[in-house]
N, C-alpha and C positions, 0 to 999 in steps of 0.2 A: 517369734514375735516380731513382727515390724508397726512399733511405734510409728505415728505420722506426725512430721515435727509443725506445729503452730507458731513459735514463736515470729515475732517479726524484726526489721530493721526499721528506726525512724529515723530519720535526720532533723536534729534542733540545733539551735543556736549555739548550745557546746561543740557540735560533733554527733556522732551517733549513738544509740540509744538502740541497743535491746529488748525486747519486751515482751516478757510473758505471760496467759495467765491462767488459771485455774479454777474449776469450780465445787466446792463442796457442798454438800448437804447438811449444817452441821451450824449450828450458833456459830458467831463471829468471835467469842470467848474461848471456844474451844479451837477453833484453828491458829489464835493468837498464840492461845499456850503449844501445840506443834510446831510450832516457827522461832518462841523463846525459852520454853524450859528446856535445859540443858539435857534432862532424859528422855526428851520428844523429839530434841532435835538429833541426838545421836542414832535414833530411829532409820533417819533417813538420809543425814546429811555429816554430823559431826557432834560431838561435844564440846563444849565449852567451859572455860572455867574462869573464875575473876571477877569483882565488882564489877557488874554490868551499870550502864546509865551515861546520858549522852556528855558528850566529851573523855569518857571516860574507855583503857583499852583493855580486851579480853583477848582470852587465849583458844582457841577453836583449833580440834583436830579432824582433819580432814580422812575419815573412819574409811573412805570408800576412794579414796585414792595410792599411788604404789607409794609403802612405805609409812601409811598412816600420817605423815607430818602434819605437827603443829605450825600454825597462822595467827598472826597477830591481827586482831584488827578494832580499828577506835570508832565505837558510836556516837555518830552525827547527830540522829534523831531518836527519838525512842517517845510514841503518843497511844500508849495503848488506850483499846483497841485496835488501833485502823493503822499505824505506820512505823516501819522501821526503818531507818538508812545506819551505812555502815560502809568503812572503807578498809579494803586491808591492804595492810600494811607489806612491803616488802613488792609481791606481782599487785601493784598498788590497782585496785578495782571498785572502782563506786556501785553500791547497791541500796535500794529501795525497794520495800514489799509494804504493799498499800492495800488493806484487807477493806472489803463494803459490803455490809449484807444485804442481802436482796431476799424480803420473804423469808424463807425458811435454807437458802442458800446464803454462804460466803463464799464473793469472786475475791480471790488471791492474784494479786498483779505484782509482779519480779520486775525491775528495772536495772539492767545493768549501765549505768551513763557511761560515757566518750569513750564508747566501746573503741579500740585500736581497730581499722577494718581488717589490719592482715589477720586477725585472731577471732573475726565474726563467725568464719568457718567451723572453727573448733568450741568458741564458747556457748553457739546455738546449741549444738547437741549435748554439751556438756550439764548448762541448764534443764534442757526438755527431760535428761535423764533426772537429775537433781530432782524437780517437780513432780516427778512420775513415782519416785521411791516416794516422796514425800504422800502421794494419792495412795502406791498401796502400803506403806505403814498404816495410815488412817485406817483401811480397810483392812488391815489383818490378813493384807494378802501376801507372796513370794515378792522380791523387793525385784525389778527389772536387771536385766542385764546390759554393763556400759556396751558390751560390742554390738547390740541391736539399734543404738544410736547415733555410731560411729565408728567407722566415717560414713554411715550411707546419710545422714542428714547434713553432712556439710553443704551437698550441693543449692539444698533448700535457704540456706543463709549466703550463701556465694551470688543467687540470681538474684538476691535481694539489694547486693551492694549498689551505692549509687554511682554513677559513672563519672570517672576522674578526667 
């Protein structure tokens, strides 16, 4: 399988900005709960555990990384339907998943903020994988595999960098 990575670089007034996005087929109530119930997200991404709700910190294990380790991380926002942000804690990483239905689709938009540029290389693929397990859990299909999205997508985030 060769995935074709999407994601982009944006440059904003913080710094740069990651951004991904995705489209399902699927009520916007149902891709919410894939992205916050704990047994939907360990699907694809990790489980979580702990009074969720904004200001508030949970414990998220990272099911598909070496070692499984748990992450700390404190929600920002929390507007269901339509937005989540979230910071973790420790590899401190700003994130935002902003869901809109459109029709009988929901676009799924990933925001990673002030992305480090040295680290665009490796977080592109990192995500495009993340979102892709997230497409075929939905679908009931085999979950991708990280080495198809890395390192041959770094380069796709590398010519994206702006120039210093």
């Amino acid at each position: 399988m060769n995935p074709v990575p999407t994601g982009r670089l944006v440059t904003t007034a913080d710094g740069l900005d990651l951004v991904l996005e995705r489209t399902f087929r699927a009520p916007i109530q149902d891709v919410w709960e894939s992205v916050t119930v704990s047994e939907s997200t360990a699907r694809w991404f990790g489980r979580w555990e702990g009074d969720a709700g904004p200001g508030k910190t949970i414990r998220v294990q990272m099911l598909f990384e070496k070692g499984e380790p748990w992450t700390e991380a404190r929600i920002n926002a929390c507007e269901p339907p339509r937005r989540l942000a979230w910071t973790t804690l420790g590899f401190v990483c700003e994130l935002e998943l902003n869901l809109v239905a459109e029709g009988d689709t929901t676009r799924l938009t990933l925001t990673q903020h002030k992305v480090d540029p040295k680290w665009a290389g490796d977080m592109g693929p990192g995500w495009e994988y993340y979102l892709d397990n997230l497409v075929a859990a939905r679908a009931g299909q085999p979950l991708p595999k990280f080495d198809d999205y890395y390192p041959s997508q770094q380069q796709h985030y590398v010519d994206q960098m702006p120039a210093r």
